[in-house]
N, C-alpha and C positions, 0 to 999 in steps of 0.2 A: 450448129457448132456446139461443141461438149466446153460448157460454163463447170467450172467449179470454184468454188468464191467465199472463203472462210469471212468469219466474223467473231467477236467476241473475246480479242486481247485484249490484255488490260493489266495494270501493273496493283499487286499486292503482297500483302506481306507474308512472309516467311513461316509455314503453318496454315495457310489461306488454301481456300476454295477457288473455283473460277471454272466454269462452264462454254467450251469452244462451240460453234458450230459450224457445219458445211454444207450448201446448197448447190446441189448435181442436178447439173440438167444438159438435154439434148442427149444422153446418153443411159441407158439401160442401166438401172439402180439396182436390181437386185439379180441381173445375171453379172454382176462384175463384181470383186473384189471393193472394199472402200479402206480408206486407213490415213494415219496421222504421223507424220515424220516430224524432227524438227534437227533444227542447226542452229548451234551460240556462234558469236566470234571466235575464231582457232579453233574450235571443233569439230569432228568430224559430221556430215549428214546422218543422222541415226532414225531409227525405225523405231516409232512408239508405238502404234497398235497397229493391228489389220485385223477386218474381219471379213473373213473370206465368204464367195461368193456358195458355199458350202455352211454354211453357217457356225463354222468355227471361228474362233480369236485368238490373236494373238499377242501377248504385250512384251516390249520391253523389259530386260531385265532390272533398271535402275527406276522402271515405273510400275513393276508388275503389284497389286496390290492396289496400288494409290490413284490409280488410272482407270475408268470405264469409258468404252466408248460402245456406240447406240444407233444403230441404224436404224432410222426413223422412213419405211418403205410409203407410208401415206404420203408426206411432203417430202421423198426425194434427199433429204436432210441428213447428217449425219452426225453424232453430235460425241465429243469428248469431253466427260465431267473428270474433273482436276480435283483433288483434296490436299491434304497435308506437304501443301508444296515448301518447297526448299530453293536456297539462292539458285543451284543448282536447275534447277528446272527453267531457268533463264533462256530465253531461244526464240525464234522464230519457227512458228508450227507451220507445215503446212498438210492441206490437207489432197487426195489423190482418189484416184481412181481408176482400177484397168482390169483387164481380164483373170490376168495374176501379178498382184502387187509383189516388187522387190522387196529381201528383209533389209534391202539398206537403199541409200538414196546421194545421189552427188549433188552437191551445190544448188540445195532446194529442189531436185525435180531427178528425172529417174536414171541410172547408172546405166552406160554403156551396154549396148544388148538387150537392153527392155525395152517396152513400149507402154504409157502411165500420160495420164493427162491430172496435171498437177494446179493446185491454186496458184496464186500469187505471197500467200502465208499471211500471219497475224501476230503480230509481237506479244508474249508473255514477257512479263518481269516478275521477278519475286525478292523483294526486299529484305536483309535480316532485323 
């Protein structure tokens, strides 16, 4: 069975740091796409990185800059370092994986017509 199982929410302040990660298994880590979505209350699902199974990235326009994310192929892992976050960056991340990741995502998990095997997410808060 393809596990994917984020970790490392955690609520901080406005300007803060915080380091996601994601551990892929049962499924093929570096022929597939990886990447990081999240959703606030009344927002819509948005796409915060991909890195494709081609070795390109991709970020978010509201996080480009502020956002690395880190395919780690030894441990399967995958990981999104977070900096100068803002209230704004408040959400539920989750983390995914598929042959070709969607640039958007419905209600935590993949839009209509795709195929993406998704976490269960990890809550960020960012306080002002």
């Amino acid at each position: 069975d393809v596990q994917v199982a984020e970790s490392g929410g955690d609520s901080v302040q406005s300007g803060g740091s915080l380091k996601l990660s994601c551990r892929i298994s049962g499924f093929s880590f570096d022929e597939n796409d990886k990447g990081w979505y999240r959703q606030a209350p009344g927002n819509e699902c948005e796409m915060v990185s991909i890195a494709r199974r081609d070795g390109t990235v991709e970020y978010g326009v509201s996080v480009k800059g502020r956002f690395t994310i880190s395919p780690d192929s030894a441990t399967n892992t995958v990981y999104l370092e977070m900096s100068s976050l803002k209230t704004e960056d408040t959400a539920v991340y989750y983390c995914a994986t598929g042959w070709r990741l969607p640039d958007h995502c419905k209600d935590g998990s993949y839009p209509p017509g795709w195929l993406a095997y998704f976490g269960q997410g990890t809550q960020v808060t960012v306080s002002s």
